[in-house]
mmCIF entry with sequence, helices, sheets and N, C-alpha, C, O atoms, coordinates in Angstrom:
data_MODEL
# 
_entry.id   MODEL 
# 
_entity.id                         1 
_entity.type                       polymer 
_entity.pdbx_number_of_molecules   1 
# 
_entity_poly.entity_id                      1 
_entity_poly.type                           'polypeptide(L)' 
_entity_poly.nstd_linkage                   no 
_entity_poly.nstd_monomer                   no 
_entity_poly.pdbx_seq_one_letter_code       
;(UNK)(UNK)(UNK)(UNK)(UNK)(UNK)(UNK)(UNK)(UNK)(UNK)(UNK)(UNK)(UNK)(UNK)(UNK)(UNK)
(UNK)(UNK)(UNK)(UNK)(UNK)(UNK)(UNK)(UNK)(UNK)(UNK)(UNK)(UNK)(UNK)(UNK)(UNK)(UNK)
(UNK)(UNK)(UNK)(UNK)(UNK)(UNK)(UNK)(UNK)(UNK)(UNK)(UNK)(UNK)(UNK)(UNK)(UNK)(UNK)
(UNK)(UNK)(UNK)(UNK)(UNK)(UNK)(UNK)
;
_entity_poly.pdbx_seq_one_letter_code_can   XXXXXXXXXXXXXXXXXXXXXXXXXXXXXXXXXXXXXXXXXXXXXXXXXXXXXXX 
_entity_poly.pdbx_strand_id                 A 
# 
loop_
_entity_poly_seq.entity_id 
_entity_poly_seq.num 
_entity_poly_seq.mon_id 
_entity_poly_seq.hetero 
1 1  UNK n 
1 2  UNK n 
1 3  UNK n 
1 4  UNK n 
1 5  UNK n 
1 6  UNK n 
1 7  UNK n 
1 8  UNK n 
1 9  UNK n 
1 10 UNK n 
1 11 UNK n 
1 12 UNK n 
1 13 UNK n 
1 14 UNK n 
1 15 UNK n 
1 16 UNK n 
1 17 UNK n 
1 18 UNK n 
1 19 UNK n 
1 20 UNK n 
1 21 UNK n 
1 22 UNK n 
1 23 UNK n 
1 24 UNK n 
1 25 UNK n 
1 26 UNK n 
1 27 UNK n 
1 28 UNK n 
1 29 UNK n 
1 30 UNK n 
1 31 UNK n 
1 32 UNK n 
1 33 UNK n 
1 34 UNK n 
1 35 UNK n 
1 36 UNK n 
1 37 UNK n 
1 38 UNK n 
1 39 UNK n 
1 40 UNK n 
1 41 UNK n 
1 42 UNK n 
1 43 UNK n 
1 44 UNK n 
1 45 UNK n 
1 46 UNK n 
1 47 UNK n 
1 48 UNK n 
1 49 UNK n 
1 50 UNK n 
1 51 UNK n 
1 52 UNK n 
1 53 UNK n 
1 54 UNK n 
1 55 UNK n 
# 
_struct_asym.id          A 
_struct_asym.entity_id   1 
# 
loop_
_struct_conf.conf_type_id 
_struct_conf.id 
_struct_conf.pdbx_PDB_helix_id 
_struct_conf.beg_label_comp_id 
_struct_conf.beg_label_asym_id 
_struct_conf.beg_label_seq_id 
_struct_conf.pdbx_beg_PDB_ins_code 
_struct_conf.end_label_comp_id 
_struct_conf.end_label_asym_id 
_struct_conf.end_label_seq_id 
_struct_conf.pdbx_end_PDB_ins_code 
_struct_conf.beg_auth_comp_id 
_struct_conf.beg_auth_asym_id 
_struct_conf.beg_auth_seq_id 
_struct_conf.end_auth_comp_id 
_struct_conf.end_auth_asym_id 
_struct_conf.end_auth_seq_id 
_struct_conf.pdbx_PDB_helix_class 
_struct_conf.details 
_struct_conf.pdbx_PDB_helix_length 
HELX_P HELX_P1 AA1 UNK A 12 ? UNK A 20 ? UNK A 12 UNK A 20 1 ? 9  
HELX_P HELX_P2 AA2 UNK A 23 ? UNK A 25 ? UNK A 23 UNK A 25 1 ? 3  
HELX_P HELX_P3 AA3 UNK A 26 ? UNK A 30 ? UNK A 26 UNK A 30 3 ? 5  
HELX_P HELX_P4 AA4 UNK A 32 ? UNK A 34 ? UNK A 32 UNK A 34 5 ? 3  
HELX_P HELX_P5 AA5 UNK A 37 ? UNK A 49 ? UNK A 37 UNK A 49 1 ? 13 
HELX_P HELX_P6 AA6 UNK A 51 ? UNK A 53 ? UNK A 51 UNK A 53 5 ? 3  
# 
_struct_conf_type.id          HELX_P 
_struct_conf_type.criteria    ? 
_struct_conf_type.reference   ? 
# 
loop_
_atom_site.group_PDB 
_atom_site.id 
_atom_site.type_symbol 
_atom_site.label_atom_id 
_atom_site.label_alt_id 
_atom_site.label_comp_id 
_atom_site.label_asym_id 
_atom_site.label_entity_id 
_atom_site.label_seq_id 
_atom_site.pdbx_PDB_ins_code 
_atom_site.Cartn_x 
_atom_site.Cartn_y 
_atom_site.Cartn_z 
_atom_site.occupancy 
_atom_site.B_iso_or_equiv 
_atom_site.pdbx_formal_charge 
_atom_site.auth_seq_id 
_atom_site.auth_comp_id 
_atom_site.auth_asym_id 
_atom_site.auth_atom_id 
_atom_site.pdbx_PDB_model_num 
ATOM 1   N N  . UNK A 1 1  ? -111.062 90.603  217.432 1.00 0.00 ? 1  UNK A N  1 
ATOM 2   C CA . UNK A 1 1  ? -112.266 91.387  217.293 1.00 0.00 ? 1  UNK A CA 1 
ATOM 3   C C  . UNK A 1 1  ? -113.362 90.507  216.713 1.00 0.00 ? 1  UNK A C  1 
ATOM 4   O O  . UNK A 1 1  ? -113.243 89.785  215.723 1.00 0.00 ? 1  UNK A O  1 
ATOM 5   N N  . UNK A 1 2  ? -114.359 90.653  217.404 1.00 0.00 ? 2  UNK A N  1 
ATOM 6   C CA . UNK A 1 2  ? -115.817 90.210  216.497 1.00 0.00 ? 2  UNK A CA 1 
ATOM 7   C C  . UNK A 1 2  ? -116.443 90.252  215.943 1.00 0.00 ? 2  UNK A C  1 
ATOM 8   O O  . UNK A 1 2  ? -117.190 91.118  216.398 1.00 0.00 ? 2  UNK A O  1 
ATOM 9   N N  . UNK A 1 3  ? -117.008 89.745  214.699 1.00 0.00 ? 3  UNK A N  1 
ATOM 10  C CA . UNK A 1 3  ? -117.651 90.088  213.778 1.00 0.00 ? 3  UNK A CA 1 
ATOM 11  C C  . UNK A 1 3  ? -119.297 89.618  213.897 1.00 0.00 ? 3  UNK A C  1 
ATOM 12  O O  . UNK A 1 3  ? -119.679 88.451  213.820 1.00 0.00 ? 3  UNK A O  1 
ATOM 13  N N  . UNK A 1 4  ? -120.128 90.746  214.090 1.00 0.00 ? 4  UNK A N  1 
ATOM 14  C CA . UNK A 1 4  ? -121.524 90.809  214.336 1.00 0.00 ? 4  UNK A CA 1 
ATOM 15  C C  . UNK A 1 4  ? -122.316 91.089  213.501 1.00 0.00 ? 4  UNK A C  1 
ATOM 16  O O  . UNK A 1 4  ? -123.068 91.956  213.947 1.00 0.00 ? 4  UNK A O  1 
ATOM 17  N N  . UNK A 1 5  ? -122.659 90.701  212.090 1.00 0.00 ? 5  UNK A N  1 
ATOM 18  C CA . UNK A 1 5  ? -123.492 90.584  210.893 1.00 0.00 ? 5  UNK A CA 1 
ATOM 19  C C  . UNK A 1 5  ? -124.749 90.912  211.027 1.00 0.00 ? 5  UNK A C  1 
ATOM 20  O O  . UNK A 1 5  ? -125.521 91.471  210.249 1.00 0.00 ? 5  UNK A O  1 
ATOM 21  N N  . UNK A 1 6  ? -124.922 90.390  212.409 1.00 0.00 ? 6  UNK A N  1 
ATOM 22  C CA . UNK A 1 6  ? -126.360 90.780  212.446 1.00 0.00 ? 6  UNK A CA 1 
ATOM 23  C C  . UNK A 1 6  ? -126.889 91.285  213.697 1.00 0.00 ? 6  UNK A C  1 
ATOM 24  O O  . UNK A 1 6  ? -127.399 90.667  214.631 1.00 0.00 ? 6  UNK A O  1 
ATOM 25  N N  . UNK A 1 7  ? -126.621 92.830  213.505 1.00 0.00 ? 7  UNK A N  1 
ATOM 26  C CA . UNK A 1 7  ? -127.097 94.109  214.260 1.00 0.00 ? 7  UNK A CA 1 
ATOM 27  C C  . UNK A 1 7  ? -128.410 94.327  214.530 1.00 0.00 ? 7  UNK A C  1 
ATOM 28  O O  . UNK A 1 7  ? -129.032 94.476  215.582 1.00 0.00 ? 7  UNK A O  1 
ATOM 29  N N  . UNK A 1 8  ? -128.831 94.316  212.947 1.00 0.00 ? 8  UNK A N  1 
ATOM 30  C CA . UNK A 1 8  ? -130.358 94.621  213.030 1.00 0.00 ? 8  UNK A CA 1 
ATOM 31  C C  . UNK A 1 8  ? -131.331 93.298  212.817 1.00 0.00 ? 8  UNK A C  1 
ATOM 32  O O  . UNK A 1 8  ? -130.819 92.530  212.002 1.00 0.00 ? 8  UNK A O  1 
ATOM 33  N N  . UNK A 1 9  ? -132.154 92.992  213.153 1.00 0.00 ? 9  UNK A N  1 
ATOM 34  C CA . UNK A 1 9  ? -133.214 91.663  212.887 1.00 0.00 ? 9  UNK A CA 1 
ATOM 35  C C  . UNK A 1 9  ? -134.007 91.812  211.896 1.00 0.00 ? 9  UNK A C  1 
ATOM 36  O O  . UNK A 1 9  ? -134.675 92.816  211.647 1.00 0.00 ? 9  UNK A O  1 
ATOM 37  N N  . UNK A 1 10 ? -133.956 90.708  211.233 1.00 0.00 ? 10 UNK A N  1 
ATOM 38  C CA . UNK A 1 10 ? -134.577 90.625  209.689 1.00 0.00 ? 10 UNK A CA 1 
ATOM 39  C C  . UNK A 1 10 ? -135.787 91.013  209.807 1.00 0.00 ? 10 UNK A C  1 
ATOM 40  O O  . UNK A 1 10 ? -136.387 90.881  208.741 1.00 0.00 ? 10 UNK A O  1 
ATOM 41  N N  . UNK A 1 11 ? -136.588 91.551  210.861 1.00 0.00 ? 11 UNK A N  1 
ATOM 42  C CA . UNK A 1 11 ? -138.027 92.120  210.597 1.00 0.00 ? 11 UNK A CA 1 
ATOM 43  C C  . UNK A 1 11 ? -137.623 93.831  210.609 1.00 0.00 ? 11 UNK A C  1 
ATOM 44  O O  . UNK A 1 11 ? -138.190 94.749  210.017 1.00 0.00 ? 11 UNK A O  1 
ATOM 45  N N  . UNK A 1 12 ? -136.651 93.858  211.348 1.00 0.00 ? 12 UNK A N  1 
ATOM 46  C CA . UNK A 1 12 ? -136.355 95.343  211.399 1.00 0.00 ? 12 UNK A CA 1 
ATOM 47  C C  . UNK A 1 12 ? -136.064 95.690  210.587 1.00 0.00 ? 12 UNK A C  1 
ATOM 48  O O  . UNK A 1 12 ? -136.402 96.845  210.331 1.00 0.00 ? 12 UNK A O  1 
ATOM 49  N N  . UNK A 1 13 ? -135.219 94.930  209.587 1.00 0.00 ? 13 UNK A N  1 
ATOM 50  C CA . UNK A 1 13 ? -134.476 95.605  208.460 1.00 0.00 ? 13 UNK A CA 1 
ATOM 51  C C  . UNK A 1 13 ? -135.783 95.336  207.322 1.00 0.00 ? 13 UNK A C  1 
ATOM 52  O O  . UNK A 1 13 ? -135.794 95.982  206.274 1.00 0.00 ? 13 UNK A O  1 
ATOM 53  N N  . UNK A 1 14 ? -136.686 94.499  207.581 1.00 0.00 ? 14 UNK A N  1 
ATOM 54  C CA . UNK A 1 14 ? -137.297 94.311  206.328 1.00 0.00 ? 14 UNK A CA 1 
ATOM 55  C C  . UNK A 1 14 ? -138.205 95.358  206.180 1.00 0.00 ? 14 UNK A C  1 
ATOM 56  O O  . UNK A 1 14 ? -138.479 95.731  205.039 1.00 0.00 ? 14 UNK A O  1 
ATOM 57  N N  . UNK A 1 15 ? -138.831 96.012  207.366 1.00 0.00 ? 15 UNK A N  1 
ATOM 58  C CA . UNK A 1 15 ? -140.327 96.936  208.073 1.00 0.00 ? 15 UNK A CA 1 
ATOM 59  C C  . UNK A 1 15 ? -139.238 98.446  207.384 1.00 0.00 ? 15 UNK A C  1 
ATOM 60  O O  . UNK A 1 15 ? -139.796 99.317  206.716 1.00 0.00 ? 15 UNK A O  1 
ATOM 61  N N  . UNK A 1 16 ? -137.826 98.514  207.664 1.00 0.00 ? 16 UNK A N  1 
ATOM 62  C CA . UNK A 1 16 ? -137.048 99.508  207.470 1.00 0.00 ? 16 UNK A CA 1 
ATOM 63  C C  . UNK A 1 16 ? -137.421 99.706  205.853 1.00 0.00 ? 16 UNK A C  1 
ATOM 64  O O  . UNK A 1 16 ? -138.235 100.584 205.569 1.00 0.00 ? 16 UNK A O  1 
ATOM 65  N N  . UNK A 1 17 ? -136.810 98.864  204.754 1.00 0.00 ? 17 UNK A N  1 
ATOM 66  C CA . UNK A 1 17 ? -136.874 98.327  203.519 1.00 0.00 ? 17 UNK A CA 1 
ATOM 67  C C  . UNK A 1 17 ? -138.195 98.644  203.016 1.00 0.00 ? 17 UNK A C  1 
ATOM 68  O O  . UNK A 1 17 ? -138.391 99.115  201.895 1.00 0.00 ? 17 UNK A O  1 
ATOM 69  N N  . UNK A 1 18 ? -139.142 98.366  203.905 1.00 0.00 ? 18 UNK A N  1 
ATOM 70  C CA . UNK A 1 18 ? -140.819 98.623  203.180 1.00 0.00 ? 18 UNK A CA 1 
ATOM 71  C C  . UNK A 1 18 ? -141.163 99.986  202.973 1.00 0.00 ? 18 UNK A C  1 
ATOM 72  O O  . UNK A 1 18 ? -141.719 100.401 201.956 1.00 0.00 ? 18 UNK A O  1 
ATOM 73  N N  . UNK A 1 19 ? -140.685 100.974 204.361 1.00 0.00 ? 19 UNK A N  1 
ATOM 74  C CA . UNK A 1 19 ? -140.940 102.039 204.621 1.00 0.00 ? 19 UNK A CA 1 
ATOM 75  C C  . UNK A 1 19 ? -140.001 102.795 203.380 1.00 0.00 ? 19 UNK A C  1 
ATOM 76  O O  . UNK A 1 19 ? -140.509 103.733 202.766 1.00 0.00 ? 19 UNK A O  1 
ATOM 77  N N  . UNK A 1 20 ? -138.747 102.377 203.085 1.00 0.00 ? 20 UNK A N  1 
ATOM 78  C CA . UNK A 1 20 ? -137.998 103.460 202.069 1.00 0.00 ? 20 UNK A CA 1 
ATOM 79  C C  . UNK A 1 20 ? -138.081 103.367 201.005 1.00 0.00 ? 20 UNK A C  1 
ATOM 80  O O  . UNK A 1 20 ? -137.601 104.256 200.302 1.00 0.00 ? 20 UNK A O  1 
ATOM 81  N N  . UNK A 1 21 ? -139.024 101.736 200.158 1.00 0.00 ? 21 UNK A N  1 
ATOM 82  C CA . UNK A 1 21 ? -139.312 101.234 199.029 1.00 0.00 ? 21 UNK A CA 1 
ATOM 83  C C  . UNK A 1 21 ? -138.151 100.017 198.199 1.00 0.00 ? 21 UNK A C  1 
ATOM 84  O O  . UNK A 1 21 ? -138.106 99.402  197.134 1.00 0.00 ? 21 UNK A O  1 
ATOM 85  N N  . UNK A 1 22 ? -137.283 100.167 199.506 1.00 0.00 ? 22 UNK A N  1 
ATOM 86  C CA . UNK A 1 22 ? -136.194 99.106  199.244 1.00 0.00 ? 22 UNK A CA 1 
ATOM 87  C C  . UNK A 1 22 ? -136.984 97.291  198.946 1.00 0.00 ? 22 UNK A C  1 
ATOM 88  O O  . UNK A 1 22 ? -136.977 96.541  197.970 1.00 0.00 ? 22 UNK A O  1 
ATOM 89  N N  . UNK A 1 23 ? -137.438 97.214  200.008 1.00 0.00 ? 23 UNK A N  1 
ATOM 90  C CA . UNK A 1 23 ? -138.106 95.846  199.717 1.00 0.00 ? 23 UNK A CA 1 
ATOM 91  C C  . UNK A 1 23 ? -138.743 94.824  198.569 1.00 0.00 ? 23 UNK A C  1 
ATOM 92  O O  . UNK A 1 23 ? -139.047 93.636  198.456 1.00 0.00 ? 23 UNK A O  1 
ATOM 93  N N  . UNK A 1 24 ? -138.749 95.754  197.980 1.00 0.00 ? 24 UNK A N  1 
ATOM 94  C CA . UNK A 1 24 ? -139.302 95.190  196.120 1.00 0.00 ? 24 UNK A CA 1 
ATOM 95  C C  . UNK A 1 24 ? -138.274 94.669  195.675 1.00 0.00 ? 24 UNK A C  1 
ATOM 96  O O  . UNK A 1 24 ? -138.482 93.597  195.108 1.00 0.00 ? 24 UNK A O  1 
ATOM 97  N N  . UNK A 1 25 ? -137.136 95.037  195.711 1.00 0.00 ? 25 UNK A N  1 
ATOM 98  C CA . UNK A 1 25 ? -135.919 94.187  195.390 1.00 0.00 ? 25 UNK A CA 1 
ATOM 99  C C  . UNK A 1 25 ? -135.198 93.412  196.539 1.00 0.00 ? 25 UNK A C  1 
ATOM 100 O O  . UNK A 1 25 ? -134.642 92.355  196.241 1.00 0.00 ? 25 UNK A O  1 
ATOM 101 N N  . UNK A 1 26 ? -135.165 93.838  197.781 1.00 0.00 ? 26 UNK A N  1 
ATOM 102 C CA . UNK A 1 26 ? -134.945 91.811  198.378 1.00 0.00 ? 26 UNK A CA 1 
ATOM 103 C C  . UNK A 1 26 ? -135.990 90.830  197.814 1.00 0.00 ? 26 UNK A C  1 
ATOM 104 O O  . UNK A 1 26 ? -135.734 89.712  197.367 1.00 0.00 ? 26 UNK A O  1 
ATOM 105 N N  . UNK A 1 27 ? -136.964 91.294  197.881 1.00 0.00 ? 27 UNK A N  1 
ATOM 106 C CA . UNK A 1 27 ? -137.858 90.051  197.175 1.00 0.00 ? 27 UNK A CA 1 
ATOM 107 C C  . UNK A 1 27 ? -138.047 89.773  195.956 1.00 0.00 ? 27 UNK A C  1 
ATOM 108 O O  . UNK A 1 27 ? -138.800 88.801  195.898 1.00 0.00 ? 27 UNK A O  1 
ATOM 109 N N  . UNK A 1 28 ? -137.618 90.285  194.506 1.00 0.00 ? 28 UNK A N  1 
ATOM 110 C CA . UNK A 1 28 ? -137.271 90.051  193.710 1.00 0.00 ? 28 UNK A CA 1 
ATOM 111 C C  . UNK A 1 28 ? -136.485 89.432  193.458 1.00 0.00 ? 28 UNK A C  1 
ATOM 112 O O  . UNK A 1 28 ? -136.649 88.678  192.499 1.00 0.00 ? 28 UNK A O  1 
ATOM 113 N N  . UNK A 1 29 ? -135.056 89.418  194.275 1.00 0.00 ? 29 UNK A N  1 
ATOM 114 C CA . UNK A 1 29 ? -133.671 89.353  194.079 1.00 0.00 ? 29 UNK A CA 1 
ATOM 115 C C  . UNK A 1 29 ? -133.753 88.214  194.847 1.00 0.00 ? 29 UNK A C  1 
ATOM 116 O O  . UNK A 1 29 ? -133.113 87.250  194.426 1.00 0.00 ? 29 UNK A O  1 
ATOM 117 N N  . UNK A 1 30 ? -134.382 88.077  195.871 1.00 0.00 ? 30 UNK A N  1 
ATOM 118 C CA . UNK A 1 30 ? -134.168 86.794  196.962 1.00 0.00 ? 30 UNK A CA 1 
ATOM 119 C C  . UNK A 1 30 ? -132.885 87.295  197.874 1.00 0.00 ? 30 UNK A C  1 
ATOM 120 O O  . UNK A 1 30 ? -132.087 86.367  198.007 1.00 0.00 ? 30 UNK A O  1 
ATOM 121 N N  . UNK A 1 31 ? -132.617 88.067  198.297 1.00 0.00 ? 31 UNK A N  1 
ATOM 122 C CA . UNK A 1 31 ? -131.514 89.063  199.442 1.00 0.00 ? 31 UNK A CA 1 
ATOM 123 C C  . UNK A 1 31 ? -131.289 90.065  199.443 1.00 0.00 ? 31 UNK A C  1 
ATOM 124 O O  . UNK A 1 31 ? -131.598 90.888  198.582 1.00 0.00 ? 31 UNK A O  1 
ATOM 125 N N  . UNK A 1 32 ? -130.725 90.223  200.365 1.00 0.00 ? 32 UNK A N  1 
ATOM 126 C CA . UNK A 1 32 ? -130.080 91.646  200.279 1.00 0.00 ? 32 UNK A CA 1 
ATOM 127 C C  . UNK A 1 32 ? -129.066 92.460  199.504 1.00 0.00 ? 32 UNK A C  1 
ATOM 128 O O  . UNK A 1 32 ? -128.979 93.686  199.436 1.00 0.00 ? 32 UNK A O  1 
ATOM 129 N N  . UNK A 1 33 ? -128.232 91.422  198.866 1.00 0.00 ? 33 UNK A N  1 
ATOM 130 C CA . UNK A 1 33 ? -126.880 91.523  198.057 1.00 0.00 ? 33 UNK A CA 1 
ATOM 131 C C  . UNK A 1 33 ? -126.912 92.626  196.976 1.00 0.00 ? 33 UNK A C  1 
ATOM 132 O O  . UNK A 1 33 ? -125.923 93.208  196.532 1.00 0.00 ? 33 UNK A O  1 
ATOM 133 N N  . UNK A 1 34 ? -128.402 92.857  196.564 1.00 0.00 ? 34 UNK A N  1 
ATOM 134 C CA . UNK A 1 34 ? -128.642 93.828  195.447 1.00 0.00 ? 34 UNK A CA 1 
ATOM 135 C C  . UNK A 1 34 ? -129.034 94.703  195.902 1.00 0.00 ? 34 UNK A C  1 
ATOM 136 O O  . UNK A 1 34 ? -129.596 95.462  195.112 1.00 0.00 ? 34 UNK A O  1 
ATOM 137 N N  . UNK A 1 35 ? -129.001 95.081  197.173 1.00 0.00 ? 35 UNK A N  1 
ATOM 138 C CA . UNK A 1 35 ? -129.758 96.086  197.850 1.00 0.00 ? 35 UNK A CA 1 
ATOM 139 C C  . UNK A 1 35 ? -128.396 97.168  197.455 1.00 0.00 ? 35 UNK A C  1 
ATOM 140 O O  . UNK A 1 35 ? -127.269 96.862  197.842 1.00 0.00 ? 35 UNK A O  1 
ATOM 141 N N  . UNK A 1 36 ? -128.652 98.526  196.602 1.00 0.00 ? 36 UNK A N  1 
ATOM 142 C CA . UNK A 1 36 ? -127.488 99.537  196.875 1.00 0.00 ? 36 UNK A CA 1 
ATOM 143 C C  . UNK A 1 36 ? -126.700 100.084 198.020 1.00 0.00 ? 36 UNK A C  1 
ATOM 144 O O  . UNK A 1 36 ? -127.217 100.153 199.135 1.00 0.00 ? 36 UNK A O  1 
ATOM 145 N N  . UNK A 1 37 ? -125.388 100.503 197.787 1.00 0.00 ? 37 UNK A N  1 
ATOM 146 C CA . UNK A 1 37 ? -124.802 100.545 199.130 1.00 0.00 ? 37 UNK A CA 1 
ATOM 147 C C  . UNK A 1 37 ? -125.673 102.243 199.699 1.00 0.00 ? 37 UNK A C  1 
ATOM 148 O O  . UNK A 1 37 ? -125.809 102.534 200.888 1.00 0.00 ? 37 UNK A O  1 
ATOM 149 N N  . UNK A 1 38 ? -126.090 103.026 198.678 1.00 0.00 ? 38 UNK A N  1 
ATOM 150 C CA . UNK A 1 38 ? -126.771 104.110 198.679 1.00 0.00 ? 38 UNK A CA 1 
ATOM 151 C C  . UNK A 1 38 ? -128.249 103.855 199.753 1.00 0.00 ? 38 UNK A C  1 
ATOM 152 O O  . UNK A 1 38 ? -128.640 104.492 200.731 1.00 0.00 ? 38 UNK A O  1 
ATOM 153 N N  . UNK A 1 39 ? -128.786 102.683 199.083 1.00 0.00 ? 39 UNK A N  1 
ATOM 154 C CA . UNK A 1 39 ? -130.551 102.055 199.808 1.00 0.00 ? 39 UNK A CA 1 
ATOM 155 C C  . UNK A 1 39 ? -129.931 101.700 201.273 1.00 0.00 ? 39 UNK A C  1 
ATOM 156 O O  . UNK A 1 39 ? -130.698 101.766 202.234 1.00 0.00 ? 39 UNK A O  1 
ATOM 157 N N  . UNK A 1 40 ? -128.748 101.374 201.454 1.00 0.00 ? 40 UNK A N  1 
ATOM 158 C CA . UNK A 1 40 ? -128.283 100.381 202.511 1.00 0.00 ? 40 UNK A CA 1 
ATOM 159 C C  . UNK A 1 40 ? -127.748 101.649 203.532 1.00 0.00 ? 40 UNK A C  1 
ATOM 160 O O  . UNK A 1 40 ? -127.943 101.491 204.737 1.00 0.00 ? 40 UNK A O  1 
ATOM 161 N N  . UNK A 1 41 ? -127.127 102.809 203.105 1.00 0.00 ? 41 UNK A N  1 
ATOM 162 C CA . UNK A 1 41 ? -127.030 103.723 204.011 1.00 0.00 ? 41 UNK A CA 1 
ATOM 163 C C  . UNK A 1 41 ? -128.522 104.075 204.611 1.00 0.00 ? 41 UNK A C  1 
ATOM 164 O O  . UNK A 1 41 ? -128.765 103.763 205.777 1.00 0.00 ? 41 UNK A O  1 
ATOM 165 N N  . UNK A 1 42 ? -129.389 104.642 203.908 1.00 0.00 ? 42 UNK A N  1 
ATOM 166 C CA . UNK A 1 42 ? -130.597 104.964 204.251 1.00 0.00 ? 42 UNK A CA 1 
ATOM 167 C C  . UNK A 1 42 ? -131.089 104.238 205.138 1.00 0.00 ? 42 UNK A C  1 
ATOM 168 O O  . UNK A 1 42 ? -131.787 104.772 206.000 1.00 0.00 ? 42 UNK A O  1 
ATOM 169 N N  . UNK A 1 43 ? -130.837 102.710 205.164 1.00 0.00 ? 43 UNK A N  1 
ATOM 170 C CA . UNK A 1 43 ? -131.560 102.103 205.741 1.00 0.00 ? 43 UNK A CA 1 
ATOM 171 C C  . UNK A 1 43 ? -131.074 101.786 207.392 1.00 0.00 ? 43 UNK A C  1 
ATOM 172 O O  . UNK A 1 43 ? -131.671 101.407 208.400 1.00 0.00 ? 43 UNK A O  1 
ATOM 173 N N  . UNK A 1 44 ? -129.677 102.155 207.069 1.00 0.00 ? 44 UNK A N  1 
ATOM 174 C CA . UNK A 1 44 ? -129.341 102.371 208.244 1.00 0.00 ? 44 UNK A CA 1 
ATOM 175 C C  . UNK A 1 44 ? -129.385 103.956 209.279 1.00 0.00 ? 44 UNK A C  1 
ATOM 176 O O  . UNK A 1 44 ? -129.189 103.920 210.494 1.00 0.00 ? 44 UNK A O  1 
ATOM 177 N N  . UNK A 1 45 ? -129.693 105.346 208.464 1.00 0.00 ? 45 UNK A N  1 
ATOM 178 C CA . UNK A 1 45 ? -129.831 106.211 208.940 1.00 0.00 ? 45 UNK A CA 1 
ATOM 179 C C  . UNK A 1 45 ? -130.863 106.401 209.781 1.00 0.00 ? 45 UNK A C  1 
ATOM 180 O O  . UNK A 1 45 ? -131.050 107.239 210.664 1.00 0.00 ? 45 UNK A O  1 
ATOM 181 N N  . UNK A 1 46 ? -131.789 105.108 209.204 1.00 0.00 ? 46 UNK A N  1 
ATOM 182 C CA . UNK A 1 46 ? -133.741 105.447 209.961 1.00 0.00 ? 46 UNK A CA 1 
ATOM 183 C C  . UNK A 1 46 ? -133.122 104.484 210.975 1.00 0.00 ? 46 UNK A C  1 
ATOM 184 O O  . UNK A 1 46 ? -133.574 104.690 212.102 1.00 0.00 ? 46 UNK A O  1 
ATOM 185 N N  . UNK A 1 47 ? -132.168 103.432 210.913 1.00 0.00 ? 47 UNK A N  1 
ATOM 186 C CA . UNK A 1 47 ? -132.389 102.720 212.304 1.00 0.00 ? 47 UNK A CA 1 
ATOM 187 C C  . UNK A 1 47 ? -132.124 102.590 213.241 1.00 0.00 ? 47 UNK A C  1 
ATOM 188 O O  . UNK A 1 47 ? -132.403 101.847 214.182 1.00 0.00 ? 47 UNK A O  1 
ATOM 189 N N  . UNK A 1 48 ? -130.880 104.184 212.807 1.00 0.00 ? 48 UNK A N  1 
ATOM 190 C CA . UNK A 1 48 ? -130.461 105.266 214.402 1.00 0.00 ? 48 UNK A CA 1 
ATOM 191 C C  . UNK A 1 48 ? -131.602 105.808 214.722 1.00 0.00 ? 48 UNK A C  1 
ATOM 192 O O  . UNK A 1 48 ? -132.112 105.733 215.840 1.00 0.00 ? 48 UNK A O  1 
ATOM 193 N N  . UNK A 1 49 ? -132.102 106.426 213.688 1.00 0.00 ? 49 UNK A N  1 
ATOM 194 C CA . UNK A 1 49 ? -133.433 107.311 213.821 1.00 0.00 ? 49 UNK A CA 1 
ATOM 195 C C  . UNK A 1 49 ? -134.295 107.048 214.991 1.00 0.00 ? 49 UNK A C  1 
ATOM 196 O O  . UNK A 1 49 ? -134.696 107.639 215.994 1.00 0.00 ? 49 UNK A O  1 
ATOM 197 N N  . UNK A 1 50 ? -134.445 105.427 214.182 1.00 0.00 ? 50 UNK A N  1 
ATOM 198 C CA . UNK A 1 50 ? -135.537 104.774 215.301 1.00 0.00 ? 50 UNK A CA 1 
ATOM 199 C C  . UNK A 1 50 ? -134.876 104.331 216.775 1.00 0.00 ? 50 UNK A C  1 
ATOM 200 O O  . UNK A 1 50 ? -135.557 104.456 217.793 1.00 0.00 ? 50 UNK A O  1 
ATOM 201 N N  . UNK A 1 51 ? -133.931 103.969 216.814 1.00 0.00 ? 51 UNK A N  1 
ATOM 202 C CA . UNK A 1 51 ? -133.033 103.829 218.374 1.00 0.00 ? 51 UNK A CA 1 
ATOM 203 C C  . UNK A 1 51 ? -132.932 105.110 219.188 1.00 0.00 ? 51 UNK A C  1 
ATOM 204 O O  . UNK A 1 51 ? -133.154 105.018 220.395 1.00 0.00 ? 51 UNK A O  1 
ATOM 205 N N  . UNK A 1 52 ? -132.583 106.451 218.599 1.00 0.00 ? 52 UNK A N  1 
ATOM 206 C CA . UNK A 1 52 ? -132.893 107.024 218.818 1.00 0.00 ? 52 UNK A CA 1 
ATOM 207 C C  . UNK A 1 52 ? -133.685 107.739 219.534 1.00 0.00 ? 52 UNK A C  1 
ATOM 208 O O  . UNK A 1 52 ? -133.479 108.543 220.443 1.00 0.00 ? 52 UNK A O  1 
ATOM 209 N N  . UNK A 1 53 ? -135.332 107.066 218.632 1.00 0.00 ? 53 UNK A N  1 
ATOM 210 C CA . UNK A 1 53 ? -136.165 107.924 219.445 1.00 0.00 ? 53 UNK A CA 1 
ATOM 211 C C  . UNK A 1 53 ? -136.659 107.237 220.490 1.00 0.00 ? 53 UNK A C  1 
ATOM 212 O O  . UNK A 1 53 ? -137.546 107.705 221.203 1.00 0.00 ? 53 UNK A O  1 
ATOM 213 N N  . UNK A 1 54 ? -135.895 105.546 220.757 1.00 0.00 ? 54 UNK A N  1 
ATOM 214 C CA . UNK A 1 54 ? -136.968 104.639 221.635 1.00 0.00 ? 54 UNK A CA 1 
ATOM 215 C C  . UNK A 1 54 ? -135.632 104.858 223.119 1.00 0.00 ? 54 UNK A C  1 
ATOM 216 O O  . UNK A 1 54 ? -135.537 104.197 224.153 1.00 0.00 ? 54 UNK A O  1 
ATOM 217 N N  . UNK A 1 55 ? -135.103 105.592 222.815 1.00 0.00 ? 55 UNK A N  1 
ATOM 218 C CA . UNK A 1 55 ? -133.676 106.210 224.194 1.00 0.00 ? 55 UNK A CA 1 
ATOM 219 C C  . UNK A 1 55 ? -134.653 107.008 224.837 1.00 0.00 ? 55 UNK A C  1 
ATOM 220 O O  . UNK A 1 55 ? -134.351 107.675 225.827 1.00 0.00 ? 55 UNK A O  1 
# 
């Protein structure tokens, strides 16, 4: 099986991050690693959201 890390593209996830207020801490922090697994669901709920609505 393959392992695919990177689903979403670092502008997507970052534009995602801006919009939910996550982004103040990748850039504080310098990554994602501190991002909560709580911020990190969210951030993935908008980016069905957004796939979603571009179907």
């Amino acid at each position: 099986m393959s392992s695919n890390k990177n689903l979403m593209s670092e502008n997507l996830k970052a534009e995602i991050a801006k919009e939910l207020g996550v982004y103040d801490v990748v850039k504080r922090d310098g990554g994602w690693e501190n991002v909560s697994s709580k911020q990190c669901g969210s951030m993935v709920a908008k980016a069905i959201e957004i796939a979603n609505r571009s179907v």
